[in-house]
KEKE-3310 file (N, C-alpha, C; in steps of 0.2 Angstrom, whole numbers, plus 5000, padded with zeros to 4 digits):
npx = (4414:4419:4412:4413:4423:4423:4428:4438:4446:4443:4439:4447:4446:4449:4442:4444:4440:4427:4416:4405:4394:4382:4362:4352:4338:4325:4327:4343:4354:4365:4370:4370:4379:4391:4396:4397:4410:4420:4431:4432:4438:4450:4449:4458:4464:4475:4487:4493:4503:4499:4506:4508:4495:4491:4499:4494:4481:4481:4490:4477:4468:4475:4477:4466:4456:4467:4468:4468:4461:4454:4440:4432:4428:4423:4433:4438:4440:4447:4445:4446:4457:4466:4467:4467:4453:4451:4434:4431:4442:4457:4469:4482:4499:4508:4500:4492:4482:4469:4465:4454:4459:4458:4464:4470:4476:4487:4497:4504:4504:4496:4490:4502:4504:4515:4525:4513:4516:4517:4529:4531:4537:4530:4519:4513:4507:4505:4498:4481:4470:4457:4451:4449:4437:4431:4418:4423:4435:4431:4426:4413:4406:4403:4398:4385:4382:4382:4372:4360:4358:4350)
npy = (5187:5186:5178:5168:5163:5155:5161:5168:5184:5194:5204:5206:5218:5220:5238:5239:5231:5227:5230:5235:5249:5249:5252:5240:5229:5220:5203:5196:5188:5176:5180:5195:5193:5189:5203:5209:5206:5202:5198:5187:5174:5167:5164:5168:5163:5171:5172:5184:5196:5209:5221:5219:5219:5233:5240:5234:5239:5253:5256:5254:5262:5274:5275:5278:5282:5281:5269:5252:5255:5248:5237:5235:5222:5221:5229:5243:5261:5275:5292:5303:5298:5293:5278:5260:5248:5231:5222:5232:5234:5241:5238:5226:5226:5218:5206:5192:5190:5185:5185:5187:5188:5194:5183:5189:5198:5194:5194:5205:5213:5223:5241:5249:5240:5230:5223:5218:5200:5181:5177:5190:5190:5195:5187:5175:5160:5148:5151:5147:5139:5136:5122:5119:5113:5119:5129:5141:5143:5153:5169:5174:5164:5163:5176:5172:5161:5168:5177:5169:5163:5175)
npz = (4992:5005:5011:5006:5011:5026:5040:5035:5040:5032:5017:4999:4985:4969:4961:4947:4940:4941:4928:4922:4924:4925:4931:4934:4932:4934:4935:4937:4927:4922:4910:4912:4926:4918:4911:4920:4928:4917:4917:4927:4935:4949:4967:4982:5000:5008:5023:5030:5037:5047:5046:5033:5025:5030:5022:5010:5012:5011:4999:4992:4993:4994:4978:4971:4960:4950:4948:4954:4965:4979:4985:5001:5012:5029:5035:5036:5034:5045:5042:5051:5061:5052:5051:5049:5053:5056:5057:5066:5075:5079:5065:5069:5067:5072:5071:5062:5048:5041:5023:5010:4993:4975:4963:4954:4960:4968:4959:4958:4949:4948:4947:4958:4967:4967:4975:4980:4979:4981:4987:4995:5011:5020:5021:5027:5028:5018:5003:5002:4988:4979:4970:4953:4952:4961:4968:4970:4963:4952:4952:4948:4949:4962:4963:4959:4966:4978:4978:4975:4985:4992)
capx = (4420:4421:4405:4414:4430:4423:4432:4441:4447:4443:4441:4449:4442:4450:4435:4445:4438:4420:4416:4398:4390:4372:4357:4351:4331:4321:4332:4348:4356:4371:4374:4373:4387:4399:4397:4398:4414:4420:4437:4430:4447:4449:4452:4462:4467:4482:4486:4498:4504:4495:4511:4507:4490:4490:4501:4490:4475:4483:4491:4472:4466:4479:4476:4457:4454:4472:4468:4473:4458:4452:4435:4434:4423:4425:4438:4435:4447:4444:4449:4451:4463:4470:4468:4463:4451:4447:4431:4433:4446:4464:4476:4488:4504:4510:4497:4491:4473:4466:4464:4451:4460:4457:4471:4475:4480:4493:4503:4510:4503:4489:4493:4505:4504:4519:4524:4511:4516:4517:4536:4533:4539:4523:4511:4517:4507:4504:4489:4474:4468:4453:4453:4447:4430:4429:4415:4425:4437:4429:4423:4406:4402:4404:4394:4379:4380:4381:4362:4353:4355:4348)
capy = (5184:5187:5173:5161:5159:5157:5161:5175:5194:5202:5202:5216:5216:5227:5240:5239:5220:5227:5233:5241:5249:5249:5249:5231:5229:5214:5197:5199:5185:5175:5187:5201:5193:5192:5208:5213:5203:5199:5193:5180:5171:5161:5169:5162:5166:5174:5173:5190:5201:5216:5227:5220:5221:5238:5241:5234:5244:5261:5258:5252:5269:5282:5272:5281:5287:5280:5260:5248:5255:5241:5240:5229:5220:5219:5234:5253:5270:5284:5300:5307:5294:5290:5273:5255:5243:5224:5220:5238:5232:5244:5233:5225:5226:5210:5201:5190:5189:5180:5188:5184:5191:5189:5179:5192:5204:5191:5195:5211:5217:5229:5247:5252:5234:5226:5221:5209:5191:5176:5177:5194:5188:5195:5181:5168:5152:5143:5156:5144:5141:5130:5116:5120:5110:5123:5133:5149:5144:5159:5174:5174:5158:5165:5182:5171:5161:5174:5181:5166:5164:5181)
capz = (4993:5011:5014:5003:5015:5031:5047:5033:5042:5028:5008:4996:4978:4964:4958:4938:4940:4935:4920:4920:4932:4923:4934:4933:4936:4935:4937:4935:4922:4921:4905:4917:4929:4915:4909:4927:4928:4910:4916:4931:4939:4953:4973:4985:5005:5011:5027:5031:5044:5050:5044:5026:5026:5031:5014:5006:5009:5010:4993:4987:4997:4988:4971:4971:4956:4948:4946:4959:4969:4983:4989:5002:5018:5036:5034:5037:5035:5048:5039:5056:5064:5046:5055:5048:5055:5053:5063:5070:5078:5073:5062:5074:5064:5072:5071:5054:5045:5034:5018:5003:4987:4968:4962:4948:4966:4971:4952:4959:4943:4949:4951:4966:4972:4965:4983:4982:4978:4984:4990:4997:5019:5024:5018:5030:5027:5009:5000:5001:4983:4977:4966:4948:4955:4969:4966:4971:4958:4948:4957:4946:4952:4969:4966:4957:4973:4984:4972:4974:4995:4995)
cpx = (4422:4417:4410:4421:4427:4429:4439:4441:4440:4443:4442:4446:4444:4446:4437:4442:4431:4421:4410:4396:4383:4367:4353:4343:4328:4329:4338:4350:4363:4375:4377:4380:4392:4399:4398:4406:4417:4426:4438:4437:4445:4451:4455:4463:4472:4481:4494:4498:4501:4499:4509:4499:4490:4494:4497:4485:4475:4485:4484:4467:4469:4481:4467:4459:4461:4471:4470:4469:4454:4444:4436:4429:4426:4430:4435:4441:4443:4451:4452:4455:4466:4472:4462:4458:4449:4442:4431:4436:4453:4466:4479:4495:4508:4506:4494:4484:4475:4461:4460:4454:4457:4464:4474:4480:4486:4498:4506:4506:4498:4494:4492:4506:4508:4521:4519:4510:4516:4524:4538:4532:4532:4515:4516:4516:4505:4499:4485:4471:4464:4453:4448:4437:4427:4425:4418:4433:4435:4425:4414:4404:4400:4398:4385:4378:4377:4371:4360:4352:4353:4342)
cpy = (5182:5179:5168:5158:5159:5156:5166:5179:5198:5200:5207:5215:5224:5230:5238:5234:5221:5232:5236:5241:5253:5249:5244:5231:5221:5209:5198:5190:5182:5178:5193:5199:5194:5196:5211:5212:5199:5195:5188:5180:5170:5168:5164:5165:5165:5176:5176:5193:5206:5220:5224:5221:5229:5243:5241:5239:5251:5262:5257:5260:5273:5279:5276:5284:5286:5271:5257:5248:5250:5245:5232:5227:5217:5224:5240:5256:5274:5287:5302:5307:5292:5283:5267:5251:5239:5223:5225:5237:5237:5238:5233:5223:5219:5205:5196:5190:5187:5184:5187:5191:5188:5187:5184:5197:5201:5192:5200:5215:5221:5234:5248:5246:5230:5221:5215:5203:5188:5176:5182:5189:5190:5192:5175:5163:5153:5150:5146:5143:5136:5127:5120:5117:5116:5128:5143:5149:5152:5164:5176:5170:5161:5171:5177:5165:5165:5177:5175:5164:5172:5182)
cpz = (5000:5014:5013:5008:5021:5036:5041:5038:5038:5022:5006:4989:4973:4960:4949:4936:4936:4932:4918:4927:4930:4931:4932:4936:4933:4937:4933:4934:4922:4918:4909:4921:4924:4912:4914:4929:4923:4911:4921:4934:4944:4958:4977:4993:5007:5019:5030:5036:5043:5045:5035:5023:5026:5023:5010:5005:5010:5002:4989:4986:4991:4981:4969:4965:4949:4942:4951:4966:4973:4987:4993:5008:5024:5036:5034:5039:5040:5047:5043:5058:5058:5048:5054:5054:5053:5059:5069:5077:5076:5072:5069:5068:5065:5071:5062:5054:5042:5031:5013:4998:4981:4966:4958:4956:4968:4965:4955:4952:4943:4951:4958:4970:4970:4970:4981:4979:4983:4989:4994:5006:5023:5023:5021:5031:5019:5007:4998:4993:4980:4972:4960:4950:4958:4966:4968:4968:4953:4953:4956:4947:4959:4969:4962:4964:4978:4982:4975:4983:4996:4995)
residu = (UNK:UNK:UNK:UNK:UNK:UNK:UNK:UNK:UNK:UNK:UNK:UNK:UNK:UNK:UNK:UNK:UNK:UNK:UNK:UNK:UNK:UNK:UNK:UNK:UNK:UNK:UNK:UNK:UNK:UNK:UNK:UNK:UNK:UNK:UNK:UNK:UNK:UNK:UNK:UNK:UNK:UNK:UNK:UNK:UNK:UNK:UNK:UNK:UNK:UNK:UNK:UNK:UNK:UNK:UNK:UNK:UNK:UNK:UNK:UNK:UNK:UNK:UNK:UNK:UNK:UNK:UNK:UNK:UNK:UNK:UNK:UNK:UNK:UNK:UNK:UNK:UNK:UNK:UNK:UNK:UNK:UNK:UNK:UNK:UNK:UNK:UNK:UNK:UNK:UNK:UNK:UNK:UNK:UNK:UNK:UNK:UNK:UNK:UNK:UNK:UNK:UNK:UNK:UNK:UNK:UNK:UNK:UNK:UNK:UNK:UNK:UNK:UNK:UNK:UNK:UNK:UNK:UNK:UNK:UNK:UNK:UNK:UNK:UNK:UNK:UNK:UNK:UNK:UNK:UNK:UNK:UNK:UNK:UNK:UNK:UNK:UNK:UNK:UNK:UNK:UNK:UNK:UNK:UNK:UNK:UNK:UNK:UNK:UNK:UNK)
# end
């Protein structure tokens, strides 16, 4: 997710999204991706403030084990400092990133993340969202992309 935006911060990705977590040996199959991601959906960039951001991935953090848990790239917790980083850089709370989500995350409807919509004040330009053409319309397109450049 993170490849497919560039010049993105960061991407978050809700773990309920896959659905098996088989060991997968010889070539791995389109059938495989959508068993890996049976419900697919389009992603889109959000570009928010640091103070929501930071919401964000603490409510994804103390969701562990609940639902609603985020796994995510270019981002890291330290325990010790109980203190985010994008690009091991701390959050700047004033400052804004550019966020790759999956579109269901922006519904408010994941556990603990009602807060994020489209109308919450701390998402301050348009969210970015590719045309049905766009190959990152679907997040399966993207991860069997992401497979064959590897």
């Amino acid at each position: 997710m993170h490849d497919a935006f560039p010049g993105s911060d960061l991407a978050v990705f809700n773990g309920g999204s896959v659905r098996i977590d088989d060991v997968l040996e010889g070539a791995v199959t389109q059938y495989d991706i959508v068993r890996i991601l049976p419900f697919g959906g389009g992603m889109s960039q959000a570009t928010m403030t640091g103070e929501l951001l930071f919401k964000v991935l603490e409510a994804g953090r103390l969701s562990r084990g609940k639902g609603g848990f985020l796994h995510h790239a270019n981002a890291s917790y330290d325990e010790r400092t109980n203190t985010w980083s994008i690009a091991n850089q701390l959050i700047d709370e004033q400052r804004t990133y550019r966020v790759v989500v999956p579109d269901f995350l922006l519904t408010g409807k994941e556990f603990g993340m009602s807060f994020l919509i489209p109308a919450n004040p701390g998402i301050i330009v348009p969210i970015f969202a590719p045309t049905k053409e766009d190959p990152r319309s679907d997040i399966r397109k993207v991860f069997i992309d992401y497979l064959q450049k590897q």
